[in-house]
C-alpha positions as CSV (number, residue, x, y, z in Angstrom):
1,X,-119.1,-75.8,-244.6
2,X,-123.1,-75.9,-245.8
3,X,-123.7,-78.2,-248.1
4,X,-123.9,-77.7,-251.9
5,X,-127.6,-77.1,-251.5
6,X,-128.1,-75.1,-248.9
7,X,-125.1,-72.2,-250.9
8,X,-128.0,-70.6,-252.7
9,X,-130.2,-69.8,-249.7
10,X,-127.0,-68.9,-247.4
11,X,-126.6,-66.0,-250.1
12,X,-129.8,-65.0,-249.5
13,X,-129.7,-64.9,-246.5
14,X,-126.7,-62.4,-246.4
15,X,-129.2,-59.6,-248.5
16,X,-131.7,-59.9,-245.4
17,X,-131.6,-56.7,-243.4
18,X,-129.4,-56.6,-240.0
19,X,-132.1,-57.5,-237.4
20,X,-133.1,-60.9,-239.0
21,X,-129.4,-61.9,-239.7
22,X,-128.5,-63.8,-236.7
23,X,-132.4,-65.3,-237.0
24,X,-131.9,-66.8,-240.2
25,X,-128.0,-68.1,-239.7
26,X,-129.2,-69.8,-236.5
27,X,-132.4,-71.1,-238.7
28,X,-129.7,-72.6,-241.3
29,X,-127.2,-73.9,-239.5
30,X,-129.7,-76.0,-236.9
31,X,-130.6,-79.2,-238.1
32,X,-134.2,-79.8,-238.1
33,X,-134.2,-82.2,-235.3
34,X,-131.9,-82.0,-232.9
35,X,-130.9,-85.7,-233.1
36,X,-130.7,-85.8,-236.8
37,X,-128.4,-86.9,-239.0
38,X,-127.4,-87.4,-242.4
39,X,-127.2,-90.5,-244.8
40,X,-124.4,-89.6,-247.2
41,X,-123.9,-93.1,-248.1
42,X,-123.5,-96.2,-247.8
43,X,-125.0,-98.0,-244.8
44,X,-125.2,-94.4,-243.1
45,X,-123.1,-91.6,-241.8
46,X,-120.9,-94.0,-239.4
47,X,-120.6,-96.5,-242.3
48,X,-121.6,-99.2,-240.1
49,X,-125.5,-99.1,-239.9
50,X,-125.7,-97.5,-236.3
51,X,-127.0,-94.0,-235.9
52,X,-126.9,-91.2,-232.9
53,X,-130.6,-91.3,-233.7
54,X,-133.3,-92.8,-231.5
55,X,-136.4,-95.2,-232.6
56,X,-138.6,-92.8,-231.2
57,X,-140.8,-95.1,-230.0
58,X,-143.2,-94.4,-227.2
59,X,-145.1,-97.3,-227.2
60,X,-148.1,-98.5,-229.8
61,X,-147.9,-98.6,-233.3
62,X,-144.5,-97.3,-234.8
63,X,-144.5,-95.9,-237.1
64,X,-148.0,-94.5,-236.1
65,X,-149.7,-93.7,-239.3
66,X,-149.5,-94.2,-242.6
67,X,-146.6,-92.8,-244.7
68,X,-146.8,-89.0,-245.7
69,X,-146.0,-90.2,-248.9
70,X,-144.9,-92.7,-251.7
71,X,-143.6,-92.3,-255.1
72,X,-142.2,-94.9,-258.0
73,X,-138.5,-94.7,-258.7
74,X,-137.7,-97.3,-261.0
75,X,-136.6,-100.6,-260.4
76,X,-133.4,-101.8,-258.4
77,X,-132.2,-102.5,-255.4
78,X,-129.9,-99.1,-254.9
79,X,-130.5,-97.6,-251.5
80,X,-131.1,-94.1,-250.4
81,X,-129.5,-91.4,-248.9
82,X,-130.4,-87.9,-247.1
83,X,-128.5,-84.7,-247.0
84,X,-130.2,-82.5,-245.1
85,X,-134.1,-82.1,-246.8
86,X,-132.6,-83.8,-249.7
87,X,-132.8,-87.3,-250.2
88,X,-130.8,-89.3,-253.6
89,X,-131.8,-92.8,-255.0
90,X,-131.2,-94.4,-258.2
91,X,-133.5,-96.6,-260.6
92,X,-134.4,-98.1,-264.1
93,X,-137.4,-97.2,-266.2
94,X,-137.9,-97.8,-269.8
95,X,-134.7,-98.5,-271.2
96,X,-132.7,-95.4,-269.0
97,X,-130.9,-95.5,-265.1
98,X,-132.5,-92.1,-263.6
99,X,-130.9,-90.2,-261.0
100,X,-133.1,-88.7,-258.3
101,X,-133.1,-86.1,-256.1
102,X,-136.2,-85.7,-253.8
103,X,-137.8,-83.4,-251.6
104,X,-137.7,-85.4,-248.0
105,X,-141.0,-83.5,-247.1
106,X,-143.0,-84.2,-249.8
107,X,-142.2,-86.7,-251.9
108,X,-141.8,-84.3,-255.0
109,X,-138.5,-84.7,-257.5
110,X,-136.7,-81.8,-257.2
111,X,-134.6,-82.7,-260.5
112,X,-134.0,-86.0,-262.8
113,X,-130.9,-87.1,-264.5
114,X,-130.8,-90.2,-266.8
115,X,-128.5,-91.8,-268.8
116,X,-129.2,-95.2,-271.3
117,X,-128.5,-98.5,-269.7
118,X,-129.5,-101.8,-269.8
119,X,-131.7,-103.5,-267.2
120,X,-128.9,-106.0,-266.5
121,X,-124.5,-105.7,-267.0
122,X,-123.6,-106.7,-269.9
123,X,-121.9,-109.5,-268.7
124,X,-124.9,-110.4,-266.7
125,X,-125.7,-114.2,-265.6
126,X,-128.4,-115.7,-263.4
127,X,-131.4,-114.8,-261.1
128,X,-132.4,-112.4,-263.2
129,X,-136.2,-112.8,-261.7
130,X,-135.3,-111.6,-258.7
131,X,-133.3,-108.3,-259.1
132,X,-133.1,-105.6,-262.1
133,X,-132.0,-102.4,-262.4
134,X,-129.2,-100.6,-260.5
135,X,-128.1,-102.2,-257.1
136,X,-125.2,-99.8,-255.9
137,X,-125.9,-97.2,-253.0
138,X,-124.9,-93.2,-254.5
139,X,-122.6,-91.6,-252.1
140,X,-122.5,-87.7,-251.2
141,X,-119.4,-86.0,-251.0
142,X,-120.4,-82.8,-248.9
143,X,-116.9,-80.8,-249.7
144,X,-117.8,-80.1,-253.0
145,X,-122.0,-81.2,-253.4
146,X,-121.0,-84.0,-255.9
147,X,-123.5,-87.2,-255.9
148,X,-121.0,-90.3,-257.3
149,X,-123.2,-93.3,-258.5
150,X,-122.7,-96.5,-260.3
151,X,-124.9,-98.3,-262.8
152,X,-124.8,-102.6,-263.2
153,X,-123.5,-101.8,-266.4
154,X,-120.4,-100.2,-264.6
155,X,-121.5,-96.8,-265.6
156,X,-119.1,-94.6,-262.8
157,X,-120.7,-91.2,-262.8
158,X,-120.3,-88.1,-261.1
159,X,-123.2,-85.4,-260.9
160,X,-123.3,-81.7,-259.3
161,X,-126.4,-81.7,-257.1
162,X,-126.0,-77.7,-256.6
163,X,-126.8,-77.4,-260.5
164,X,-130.0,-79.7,-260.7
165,X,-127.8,-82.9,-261.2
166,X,-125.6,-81.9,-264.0
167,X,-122.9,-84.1,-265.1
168,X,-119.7,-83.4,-264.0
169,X,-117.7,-86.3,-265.3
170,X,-118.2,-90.4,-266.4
171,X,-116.7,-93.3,-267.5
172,X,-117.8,-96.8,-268.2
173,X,-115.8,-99.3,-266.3
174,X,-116.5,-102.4,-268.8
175,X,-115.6,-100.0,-272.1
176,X,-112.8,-98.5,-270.2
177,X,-111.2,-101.7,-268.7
178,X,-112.3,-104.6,-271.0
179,X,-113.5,-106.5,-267.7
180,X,-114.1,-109.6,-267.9
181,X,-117.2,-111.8,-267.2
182,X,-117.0,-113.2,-263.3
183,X,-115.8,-117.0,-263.3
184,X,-117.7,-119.7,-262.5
185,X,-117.0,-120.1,-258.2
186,X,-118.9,-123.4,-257.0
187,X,-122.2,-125.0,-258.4
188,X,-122.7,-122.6,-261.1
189,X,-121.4,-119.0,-262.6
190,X,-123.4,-115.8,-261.4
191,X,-122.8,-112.1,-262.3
192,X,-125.1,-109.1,-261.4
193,X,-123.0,-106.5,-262.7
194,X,-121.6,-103.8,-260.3
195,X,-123.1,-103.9,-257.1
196,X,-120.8,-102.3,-254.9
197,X,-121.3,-98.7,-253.3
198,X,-118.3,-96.0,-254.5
199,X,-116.6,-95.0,-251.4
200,X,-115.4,-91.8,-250.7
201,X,-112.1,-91.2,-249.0
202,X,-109.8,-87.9,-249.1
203,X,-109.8,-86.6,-252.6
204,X,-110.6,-90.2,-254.2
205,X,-113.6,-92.1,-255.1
206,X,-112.3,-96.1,-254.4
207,X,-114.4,-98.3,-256.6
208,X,-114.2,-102.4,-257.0
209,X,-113.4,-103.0,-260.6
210,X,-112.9,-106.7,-260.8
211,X,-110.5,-106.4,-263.4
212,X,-106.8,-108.3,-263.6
213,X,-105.3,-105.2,-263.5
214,X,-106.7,-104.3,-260.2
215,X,-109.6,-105.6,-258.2
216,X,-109.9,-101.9,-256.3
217,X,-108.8,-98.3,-258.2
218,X,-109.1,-95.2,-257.1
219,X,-110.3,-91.9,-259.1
220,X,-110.3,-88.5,-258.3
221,X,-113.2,-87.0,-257.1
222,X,-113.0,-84.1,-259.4
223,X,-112.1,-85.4,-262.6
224,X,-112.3,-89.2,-263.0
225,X,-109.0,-89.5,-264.0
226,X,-107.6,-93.0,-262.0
227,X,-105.1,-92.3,-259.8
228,X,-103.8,-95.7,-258.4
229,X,-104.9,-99.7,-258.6
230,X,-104.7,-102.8,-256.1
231,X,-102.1,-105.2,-256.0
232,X,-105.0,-107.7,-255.6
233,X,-106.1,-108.7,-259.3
234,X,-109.1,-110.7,-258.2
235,X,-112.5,-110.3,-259.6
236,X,-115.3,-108.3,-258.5
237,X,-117.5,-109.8,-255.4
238,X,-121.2,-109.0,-255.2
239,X,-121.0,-107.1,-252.0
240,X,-123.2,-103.7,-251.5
241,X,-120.2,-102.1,-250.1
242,X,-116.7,-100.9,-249.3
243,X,-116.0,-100.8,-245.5
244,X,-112.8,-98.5,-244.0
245,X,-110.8,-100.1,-241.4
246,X,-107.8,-98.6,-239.7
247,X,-104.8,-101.3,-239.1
248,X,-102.3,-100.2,-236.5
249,X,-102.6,-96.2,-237.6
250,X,-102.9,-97.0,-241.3
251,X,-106.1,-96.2,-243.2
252,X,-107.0,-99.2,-245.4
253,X,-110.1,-100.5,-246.7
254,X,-111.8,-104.2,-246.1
255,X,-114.1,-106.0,-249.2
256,X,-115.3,-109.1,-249.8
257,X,-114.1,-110.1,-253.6
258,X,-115.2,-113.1,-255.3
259,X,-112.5,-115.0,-253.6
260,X,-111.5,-113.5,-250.5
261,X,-111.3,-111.1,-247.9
262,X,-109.2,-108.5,-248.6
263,X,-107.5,-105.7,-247.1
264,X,-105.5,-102.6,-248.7
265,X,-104.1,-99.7,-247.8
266,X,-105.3,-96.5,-249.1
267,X,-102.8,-94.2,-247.4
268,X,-100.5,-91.2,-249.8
269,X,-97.4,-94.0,-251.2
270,X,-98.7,-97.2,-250.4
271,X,-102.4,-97.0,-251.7
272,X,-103.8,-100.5,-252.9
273,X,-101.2,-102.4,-251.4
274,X,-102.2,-105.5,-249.7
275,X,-102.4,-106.1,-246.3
276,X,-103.5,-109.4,-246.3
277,X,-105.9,-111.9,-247.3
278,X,-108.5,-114.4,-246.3
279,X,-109.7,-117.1,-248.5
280,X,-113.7,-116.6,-248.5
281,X,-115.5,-118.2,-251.9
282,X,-119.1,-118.6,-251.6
283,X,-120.9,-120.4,-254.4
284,X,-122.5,-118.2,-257.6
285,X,-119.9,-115.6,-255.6
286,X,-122.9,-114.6,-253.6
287,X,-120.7,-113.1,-251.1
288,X,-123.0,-110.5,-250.9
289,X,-123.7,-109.1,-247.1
290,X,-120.6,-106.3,-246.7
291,X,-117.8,-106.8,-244.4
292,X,-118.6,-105.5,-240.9
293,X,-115.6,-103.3,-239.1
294,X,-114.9,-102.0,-235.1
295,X,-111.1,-101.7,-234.6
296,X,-109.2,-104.0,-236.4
297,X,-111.7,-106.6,-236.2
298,X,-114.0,-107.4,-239.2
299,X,-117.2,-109.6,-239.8
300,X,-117.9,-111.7,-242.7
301,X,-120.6,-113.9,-243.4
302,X,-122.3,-115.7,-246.2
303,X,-124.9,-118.9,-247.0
304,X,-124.3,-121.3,-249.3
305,X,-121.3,-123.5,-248.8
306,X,-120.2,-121.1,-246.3
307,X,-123.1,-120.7,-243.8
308,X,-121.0,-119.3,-241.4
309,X,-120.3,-116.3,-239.9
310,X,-116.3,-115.5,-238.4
311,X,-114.4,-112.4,-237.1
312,X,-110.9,-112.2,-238.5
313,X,-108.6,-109.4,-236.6
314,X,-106.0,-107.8,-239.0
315,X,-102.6,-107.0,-238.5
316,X,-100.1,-105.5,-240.8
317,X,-98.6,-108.9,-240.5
318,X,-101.2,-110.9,-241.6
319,X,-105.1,-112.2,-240.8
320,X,-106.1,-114.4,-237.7
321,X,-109.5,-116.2,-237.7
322,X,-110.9,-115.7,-233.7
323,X,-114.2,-117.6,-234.6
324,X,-116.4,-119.2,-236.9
325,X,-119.9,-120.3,-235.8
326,X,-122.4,-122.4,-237.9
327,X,-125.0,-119.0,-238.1
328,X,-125.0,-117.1,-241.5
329,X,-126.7,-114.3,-243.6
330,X,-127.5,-114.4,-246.6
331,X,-128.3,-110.7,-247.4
332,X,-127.8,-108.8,-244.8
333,X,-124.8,-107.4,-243.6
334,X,-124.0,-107.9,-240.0
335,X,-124.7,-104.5,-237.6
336,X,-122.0,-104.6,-234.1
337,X,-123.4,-102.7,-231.3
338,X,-122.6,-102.8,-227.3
339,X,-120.2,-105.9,-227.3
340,X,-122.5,-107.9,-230.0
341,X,-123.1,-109.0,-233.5
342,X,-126.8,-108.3,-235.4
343,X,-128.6,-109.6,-238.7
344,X,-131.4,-110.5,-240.0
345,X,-132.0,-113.3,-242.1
346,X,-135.1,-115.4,-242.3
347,X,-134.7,-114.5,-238.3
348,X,-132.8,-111.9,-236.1
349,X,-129.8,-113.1,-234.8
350,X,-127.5,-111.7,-232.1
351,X,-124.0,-113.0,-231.3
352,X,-121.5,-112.0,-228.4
353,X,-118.5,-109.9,-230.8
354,X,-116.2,-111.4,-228.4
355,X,-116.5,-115.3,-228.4
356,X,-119.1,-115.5,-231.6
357,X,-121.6,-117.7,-229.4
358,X,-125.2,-117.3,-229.8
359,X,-127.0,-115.0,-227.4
360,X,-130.4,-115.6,-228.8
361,X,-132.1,-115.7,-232.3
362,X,-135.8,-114.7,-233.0
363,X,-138.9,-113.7,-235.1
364,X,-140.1,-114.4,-238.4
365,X,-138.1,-113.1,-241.9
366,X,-137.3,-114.2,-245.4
367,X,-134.2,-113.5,-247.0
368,X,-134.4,-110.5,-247.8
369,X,-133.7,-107.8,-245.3
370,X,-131.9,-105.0,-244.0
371,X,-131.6,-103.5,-240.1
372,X,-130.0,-100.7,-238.1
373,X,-129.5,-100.1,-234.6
374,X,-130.5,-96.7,-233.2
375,X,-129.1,-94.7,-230.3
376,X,-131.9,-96.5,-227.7
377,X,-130.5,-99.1,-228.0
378,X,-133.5,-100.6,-231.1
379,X,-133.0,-102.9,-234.1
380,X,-135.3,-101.4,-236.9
381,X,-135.8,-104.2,-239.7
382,X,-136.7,-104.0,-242.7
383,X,-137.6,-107.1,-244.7
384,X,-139.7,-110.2,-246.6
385,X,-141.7,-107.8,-248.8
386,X,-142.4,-104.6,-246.8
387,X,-142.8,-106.1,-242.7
388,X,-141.3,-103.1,-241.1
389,X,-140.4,-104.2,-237.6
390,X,-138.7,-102.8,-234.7
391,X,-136.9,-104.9,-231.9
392,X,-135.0,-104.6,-228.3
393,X,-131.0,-104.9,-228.8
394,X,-129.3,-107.1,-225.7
395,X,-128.9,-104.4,-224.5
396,X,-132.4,-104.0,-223.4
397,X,-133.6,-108.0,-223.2
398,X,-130.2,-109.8,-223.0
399,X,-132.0,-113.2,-222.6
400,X,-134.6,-113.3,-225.8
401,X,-135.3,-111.6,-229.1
402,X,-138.4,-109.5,-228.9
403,X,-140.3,-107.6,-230.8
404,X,-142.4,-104.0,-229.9
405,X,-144.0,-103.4,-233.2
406,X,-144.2,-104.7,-236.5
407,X,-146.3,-103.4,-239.9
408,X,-146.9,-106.4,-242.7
409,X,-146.6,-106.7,-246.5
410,X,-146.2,-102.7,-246.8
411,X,-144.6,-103.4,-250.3
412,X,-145.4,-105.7,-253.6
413,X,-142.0,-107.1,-253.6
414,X,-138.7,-107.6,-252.4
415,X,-137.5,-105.5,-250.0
416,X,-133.5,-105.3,-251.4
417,X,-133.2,-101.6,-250.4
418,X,-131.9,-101.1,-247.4
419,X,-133.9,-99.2,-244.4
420,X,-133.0,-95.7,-243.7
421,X,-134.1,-93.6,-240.6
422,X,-133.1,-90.1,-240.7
423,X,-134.4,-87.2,-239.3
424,X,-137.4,-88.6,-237.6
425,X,-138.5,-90.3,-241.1
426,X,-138.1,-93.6,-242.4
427,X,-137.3,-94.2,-246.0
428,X,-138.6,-97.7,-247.3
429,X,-138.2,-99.1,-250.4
430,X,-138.9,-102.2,-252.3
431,X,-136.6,-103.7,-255.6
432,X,-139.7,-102.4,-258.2
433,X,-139.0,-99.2,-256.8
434,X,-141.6,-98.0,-254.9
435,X,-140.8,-96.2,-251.7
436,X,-142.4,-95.2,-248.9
437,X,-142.0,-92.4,-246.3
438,X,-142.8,-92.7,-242.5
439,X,-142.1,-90.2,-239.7
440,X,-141.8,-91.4,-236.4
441,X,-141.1,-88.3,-234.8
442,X,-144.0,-87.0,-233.2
């Protein structure tokens, strides 16, 4: 099926006479690299920040120039993601949220949507110098061309990108469900809002509510119209994400809430019935860096009174802790890859998935940062404010951490956004909402 946005030139295409037919279908349907691939949401099209894409490096400076272009898109720390030549990002200006959709070529908005909304939830609590604006990734849903996104202020919206953004449906999740502010876990009480990327799974968008009548409820796609809540009540975590995990042939879902681990099934019957449950609280409930999934095996990790990072495999019976080790991210969530566990925070770490024991640790970071692993077997990082860097995987230097290329200070400030590579471009962006666009395709 084309996506939404290609419909209008496919019909074209049919009115072009006999000869050029084939030509133009074969034009359409090719992607425009032939390792490319799309970004619908969340921590890429894999959901696990590994792509079938390479770093194209060739040695030198990488990226090799400087970016084909740059635009301002509002504050926030939402990501990006690319359909196609289309790329969708969300951020705050003047009062408003703004929905974008942008040409990946050229920089240039192909349409706006926005929608009143305050700079912070309404519920909102702490470290508000360091973040503003909308933090939750959109997600694409490529059946029907609908972009889902979700403001601080628990604004659930659902837009039509075939029809220049229009709105399709929306709800408010705080007017809707009364939710409550986030209790005080640890030293002190913290709540940014909504956070957490919708996740898209059948015919249902699966949001984290936080509310005590369910910490997870699911919506349909088309409508809005909730179709089932969690058994788990607990309140919202601050976590960018949702992650699917697959428990002994049942599809089920893994997120970090403000008190633990949990695990729900999503299939027809039993959806948002609990699995099981790990107790995880990590003060302010800056549990933040999203649960990390291969098999029935899932990484957490968080700073604080935490500082650890463990794998816990799930069974329909229950949870079992396989490690812990004293190694921990603050921000970014953990990337597994060939038989091993990457982050980056304040340094690149890399642990063996099987036992959790340090393989090696390396290179220069703050706290804030993001990093993939291409199909070559690279770590490209993105962090501190704007050092885009690119690194061997043990795969390629088992023994130390090292580094082939690395651009400095490419931003003003934080880099919360996380990287994106698609399509032989790389999409950077910073929390004030400027973002930058390198190709490193020759």
């Amino acid at each position: 099926m084309l996506p939404a946005h290609e419909k209008d030139l496919s019909l074209e295409i049919s009115m072009l006479k006999p000869p050029w037919i084939l030509i133009a279908c074969l034009l359409l349907a090719t992607p425009a690299t032939s390792d490319a691939e799309d970004w619908p949401h969340w921590r890429g099209l894999h959901r696990n920040a590994t792509i079938k894409e390479p770093s194209h490096f060739k040695g030198g400076n990488w990226p090799p120039a400087a970016p084909i272009w740059s635009i301002q898109a509002g504050a926030g720390g939402s990501g990006v993601i690319v359909i196609g030549n289309r790329l969708y990002t969300m951020g705050w200006k003047d009062g408003q949220d703004q929905v974008l959709c942008i040409d990946t070529a050229t920089g240039k908005t192909i349409w706006k949507q926005s929608y009143p909304c305050p700079a912070y939830g309404r519920e909102s609590e702490g470290d508000k110098g360091i973040y503003s604006g909308p933090s939750s990734c959109p997600s694409y849903d490529s059946q029907t061309g609908y972009l889902y996104t979700l403001s601080t202020d628990g604004d659930l919206r659902c837009w039509d990108t075939a029809e220049q953004g229009r709105k399709v449906w929306s709800l408010n999740l705080y007017d809707t469900y009364q939710v409550p502010k986030r209790p005080k876990v640890g030293r002190r009480s913290s709540d940014y809002g909504y956070t957490t990327a919708p996740l898209l799974q059948g015919e249902t968008v699966i949001v984290e509510v936080g509310d005590n009548e369910g910490n997870l409820m699911g919506f349909s796609k088309k409508t809005g119209r909730q179709l089932w809540v969690s058994e788990s009540t607990d309140p919202a975590g601050h976590t960018g994400g949702i992650a699917p995990i697959v428990v002994e042939g049942i599809p089920c879902v893994a997120v970090l809430t403000i008190r633990n681990l949990l695990v729900a099934r999503i299939d027809r019957g039993h959806e948002g019935k609990t699995v099981a449950e790990f107790p995880w609280v990590t003060d302010f409930a800056n549990n933040i860096a999203t649960p990390a999934v291969l098999k029935n095996s899932i990484i957490i990790t968080s700073e604080y009174n935490q500082y650890a990072t463990t794998r816990i495999d799930v069974t329909l019976s229950g949870m079992k802790q396989v490690w812990k080790q004293p190694y921990a991210s603050g921000v970014c969530p953990p990337v597994i890859y060939n038989g091993h566990v990457y982050w980056c925070w304040r340094g690149v770490y890399c642990l063996n998935f099987e036992t959790g024991k340090p393989v090696w640790r390396g290179g220069v970071f703050g706290d804030t940062a993001s990093c993939i692993v291409t199909s070559d077997g690279r770590l490209v990082i993105w962090g501190r404010r704007g050092d885009l860097v690119l690194a061997e995987t043990a795969d390629r230097s088992p023994k130390k951490y090292t580094e082939l290329a690395r651009q400095k200070d490419l931003m003003e400030n934080d880099a919360w956004p996380h990287i994106v590579l698609s399509g032989g471009r790389l999409y950077c962006k910073d929390r004030d909402g400027n973002m930058k666009c390198f190709t490193v395709k020759p």
